[in-house]
C-alpha positions as CSV (number, residue, x, y, z in Angstrom):
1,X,-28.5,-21.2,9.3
2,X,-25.3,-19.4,10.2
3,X,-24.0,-16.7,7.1
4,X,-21.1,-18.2,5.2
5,X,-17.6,-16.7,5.1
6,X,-15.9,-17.1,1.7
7,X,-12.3,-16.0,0.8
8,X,-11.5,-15.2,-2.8
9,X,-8.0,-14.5,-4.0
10,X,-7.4,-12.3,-6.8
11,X,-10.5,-10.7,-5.7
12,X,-9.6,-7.0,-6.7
13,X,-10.6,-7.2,-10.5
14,X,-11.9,-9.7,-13.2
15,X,-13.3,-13.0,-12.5
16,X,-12.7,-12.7,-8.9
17,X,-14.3,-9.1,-8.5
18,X,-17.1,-10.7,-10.6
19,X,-17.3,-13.7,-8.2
20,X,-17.0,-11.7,-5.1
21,X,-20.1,-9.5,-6.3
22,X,-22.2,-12.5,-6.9
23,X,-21.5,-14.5,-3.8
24,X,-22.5,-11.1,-1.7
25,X,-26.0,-11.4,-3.9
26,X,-26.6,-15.0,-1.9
27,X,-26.3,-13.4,1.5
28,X,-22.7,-14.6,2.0
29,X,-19.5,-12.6,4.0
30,X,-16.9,-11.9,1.6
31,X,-13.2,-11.9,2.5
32,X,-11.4,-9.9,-0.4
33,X,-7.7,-11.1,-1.1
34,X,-5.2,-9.9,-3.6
35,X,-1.6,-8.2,-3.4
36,X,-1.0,-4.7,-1.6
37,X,-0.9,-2.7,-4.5
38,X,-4.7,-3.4,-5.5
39,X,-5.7,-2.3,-2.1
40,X,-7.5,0.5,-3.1
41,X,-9.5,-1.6,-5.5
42,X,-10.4,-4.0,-3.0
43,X,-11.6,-1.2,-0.7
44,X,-14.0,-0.3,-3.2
45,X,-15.1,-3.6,-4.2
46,X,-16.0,-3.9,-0.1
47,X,-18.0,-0.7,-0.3
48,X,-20.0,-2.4,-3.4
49,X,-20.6,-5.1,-0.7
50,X,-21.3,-3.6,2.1
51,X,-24.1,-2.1,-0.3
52,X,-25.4,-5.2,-0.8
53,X,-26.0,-5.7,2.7
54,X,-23.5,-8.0,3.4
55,X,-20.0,-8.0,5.7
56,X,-16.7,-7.8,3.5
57,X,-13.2,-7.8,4.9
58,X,-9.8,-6.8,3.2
59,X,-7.1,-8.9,3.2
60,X,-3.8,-7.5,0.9
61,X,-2.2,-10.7,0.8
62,X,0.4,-12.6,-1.8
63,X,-0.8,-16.2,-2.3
64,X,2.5,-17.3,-3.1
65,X,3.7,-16.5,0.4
66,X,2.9,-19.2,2.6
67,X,2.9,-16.7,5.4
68,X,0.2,-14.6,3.9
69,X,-1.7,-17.1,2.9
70,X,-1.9,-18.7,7.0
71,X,-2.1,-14.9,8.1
72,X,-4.9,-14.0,5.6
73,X,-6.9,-17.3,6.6
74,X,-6.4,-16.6,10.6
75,X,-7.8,-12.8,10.3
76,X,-11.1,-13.9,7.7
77,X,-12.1,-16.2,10.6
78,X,-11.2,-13.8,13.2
79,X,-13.0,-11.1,11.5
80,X,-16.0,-12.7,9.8
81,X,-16.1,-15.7,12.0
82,X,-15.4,-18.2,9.8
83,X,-14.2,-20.0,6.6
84,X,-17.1,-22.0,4.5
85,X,-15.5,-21.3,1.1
86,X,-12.8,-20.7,-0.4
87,X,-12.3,-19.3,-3.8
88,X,-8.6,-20.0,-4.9
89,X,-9.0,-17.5,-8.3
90,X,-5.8,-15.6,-8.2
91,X,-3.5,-16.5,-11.0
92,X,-1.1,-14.6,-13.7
93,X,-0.6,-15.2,-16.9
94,X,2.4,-16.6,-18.3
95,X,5.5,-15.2,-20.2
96,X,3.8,-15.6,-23.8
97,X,6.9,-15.7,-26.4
98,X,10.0,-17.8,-27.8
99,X,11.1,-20.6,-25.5
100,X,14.6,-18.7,-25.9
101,X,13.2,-15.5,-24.2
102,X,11.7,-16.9,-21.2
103,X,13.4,-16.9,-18.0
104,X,13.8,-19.0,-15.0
105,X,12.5,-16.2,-12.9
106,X,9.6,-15.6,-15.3
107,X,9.1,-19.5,-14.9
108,X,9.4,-19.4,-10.8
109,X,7.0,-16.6,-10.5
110,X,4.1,-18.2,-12.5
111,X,4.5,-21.6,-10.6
112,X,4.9,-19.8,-7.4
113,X,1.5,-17.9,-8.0
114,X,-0.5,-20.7,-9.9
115,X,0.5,-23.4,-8.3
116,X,2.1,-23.0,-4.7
117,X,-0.5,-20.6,-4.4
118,X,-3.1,-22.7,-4.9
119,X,-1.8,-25.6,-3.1
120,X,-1.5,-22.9,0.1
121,X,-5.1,-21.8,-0.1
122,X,-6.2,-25.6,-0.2
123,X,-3.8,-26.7,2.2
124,X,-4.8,-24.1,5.2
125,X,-8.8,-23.6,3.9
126,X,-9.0,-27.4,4.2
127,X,-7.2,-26.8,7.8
128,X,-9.8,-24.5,9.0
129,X,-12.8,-26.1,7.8
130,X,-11.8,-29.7,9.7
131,X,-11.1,-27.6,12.6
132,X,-14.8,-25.6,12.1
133,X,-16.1,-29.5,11.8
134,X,-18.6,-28.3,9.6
135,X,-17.5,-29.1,6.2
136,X,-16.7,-26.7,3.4
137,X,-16.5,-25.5,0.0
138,X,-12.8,-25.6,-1.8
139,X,-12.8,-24.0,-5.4
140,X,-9.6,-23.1,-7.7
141,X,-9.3,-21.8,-10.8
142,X,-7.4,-23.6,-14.2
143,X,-7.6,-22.0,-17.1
144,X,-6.9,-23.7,-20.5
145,X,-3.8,-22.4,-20.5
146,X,-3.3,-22.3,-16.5
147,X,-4.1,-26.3,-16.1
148,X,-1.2,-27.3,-18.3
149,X,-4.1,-27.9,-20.6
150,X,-2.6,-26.1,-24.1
151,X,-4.1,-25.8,-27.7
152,X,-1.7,-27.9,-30.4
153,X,-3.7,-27.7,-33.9
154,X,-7.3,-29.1,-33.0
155,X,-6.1,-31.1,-30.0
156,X,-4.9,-30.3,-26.4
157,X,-1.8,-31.7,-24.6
158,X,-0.7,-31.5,-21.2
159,X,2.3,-29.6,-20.0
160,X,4.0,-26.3,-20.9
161,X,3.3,-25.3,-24.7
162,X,5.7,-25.1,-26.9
163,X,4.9,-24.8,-30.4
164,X,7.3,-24.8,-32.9
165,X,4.7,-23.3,-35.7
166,X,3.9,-20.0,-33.8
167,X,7.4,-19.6,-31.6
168,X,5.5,-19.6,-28.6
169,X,6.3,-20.9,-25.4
170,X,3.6,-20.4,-22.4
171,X,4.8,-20.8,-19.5
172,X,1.5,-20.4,-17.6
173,X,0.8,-23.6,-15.1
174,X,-1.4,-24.6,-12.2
175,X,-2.5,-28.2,-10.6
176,X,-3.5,-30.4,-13.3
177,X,-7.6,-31.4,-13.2
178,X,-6.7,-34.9,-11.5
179,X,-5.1,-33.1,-9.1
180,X,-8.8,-31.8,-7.9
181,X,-10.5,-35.1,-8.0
182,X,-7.0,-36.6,-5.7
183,X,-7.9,-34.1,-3.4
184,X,-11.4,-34.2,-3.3
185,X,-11.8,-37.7,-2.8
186,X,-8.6,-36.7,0.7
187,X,-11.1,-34.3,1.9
188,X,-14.5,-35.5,1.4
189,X,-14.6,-37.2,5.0
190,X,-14.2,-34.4,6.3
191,X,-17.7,-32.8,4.4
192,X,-15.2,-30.9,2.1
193,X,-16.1,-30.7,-1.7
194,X,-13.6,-30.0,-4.2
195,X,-13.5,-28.4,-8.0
196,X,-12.5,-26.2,-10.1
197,X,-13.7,-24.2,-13.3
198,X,-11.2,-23.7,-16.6
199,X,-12.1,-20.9,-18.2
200,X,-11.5,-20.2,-21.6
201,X,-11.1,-16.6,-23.4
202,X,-12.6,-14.1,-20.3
203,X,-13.1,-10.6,-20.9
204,X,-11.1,-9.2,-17.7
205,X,-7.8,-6.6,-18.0
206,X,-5.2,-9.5,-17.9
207,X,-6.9,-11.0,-21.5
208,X,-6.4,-7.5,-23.0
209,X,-3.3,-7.5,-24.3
210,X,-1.2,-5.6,-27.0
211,X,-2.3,-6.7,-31.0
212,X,-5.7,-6.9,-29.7
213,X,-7.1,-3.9,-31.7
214,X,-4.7,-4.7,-35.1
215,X,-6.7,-8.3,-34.9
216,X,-10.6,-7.2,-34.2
217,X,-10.5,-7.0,-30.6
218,X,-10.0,-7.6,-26.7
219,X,-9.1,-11.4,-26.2
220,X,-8.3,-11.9,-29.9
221,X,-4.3,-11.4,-29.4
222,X,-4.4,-14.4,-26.8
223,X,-6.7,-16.4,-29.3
224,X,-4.0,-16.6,-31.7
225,X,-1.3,-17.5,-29.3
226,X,-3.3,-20.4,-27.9
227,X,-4.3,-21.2,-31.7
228,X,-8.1,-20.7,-31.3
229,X,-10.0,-19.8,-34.2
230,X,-11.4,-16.0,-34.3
231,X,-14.6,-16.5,-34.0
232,X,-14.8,-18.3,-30.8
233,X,-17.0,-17.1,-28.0
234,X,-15.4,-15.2,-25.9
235,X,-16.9,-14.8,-21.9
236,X,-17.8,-12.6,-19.5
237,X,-16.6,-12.6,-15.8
238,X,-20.1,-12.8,-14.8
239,X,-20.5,-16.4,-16.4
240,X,-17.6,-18.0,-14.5
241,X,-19.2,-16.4,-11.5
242,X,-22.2,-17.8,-11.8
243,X,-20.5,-21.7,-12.0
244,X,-19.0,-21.2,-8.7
245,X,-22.2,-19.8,-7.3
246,X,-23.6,-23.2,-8.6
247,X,-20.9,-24.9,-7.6
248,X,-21.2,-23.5,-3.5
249,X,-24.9,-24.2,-2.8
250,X,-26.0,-26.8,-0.8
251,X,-27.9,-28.2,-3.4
252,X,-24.5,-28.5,-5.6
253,X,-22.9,-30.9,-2.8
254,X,-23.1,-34.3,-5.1
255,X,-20.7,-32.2,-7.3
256,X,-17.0,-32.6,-5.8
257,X,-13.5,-33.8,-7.9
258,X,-14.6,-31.8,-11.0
259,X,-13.0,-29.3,-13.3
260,X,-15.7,-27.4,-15.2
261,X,-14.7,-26.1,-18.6
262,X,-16.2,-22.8,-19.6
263,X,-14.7,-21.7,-22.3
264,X,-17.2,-21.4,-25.2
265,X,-16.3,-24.5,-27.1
266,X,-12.8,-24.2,-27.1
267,X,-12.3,-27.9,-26.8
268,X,-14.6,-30.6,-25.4
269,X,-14.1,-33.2,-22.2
């Protein structure tokens, strides 16, 4: 069986370091995207690859620029021969404060990086892989707060949270779950599977934020935003990456249209 290429955005740190790592341990070619400024991260990350006996290629890249994201797909396949899987990971979070504070540019940028971005990595993976005739793996990431998926009391509700009790407006989006089973069900003809994981609290740099230490901890300042108790789990990046190592195996091609939640109880499906 030929080696497969996968492409992970937000590869330099995090979940996507984590998944990049792990895919290398089942013999496959890693393409490593994120923005310019991480490149030095990245170069490392393909060093730890490379040690692992596999090929790794560097792509600084913005996913919200649908130029990139075309450019960064054309050199993976020229470079590593081809695209099998793609990993669409890369996502900020949101503006986290009074609806009164937030601003249209803080709103653009989020929707530009978790959601045009991901549609651009579906979009021209999904391109490839119909050209390659072969079929493919198509993965993004939604987070609870990332899917439009948001904490109110002990219930969720879609859309952008704003809740009056805590001040709080998140302005963190991506595709909604039915989203991934619309497009699933557009590329499974073509051999293409398609889901997702929603992650709840990960331990990774963009979950540590300021209040942490004055409240017990890394992840517990974004626990009280979202209105999760204290004591729930929190994750390691090594648990997502292990779903999406499920989710890429041959065995796992049944699974398509899904969006896993891992996020230690947080809420149930």
């Amino acid at each position: 069986m030929t080696t497969r290429v996968a492409l992970i955005t937000g590869a330099a740190q995090g979940i996507g370091e984590a998944i990049s790592l792990r895919l290398a341990d089942d013999g496959i070619d890693v393409a490593l995207l994120d923005i310019h400024t991480k490149e030095q991260q990245l170069a490392a990350l393909a060093n730890k690859i490379a040690g692992k006996g596999r090929r790794a290629f560097v792509v600084p890249a913005d996913v919200s620029s649908e130029e990139d994201v075309k450019s960064a797909i054309e050199k993976t396949v020229e470079n590593l021969g081809s695209l099998d899987i793609m990993v669409a990971n890369a996502g900020i979070l949101g503006k986290l404060g009074p609806m009164l504070e937030a601003s249209v540019e803080d709103f653009r940028r989020v929707h530009a990086v978790n959601v045009e971005g991901v549609f651009l990595c579906y979009k021209y993976a999904a391109e490839q892989m119909i050209k390659q005739g072969r079929g493919g793996r198509i993965i993004g990431s939604f987070s609870f707060s990332m899917s439009g998926i948001a904490l109110n009391e002990s219930h969720f509700r879609r859309g952008i949270c704003c809740r009056e009790e805590r001040h709080v407006f998140d302005i963190t989006l991506s595709p909604s779950s039915d989203a991934t089973y619309d497009i699933a069900q557009e590329f499974a003809p073509h051999g293409i599977t398609v889901n997702a994981y929603a992650p709840g609290v990960i331990l990774t740099a963009m979950t540590a934020l300021p209040g942490d230490e004055e409240l017990g901890g890394h992840g517990m300042t974004l626990k009280k935003v979202v209105g999760a108790p204290p004591s729930l789990a929190v994750g390691e990046p090594l648990e997502v990456a292990e779903l999406v190592a499920y989710l890429i195996k041959p065995e796992a091609k049944f699974v398509t249209g899904q969006c896993v939640s891992i996020n230690g109880g947080m809420f149930f499906d």
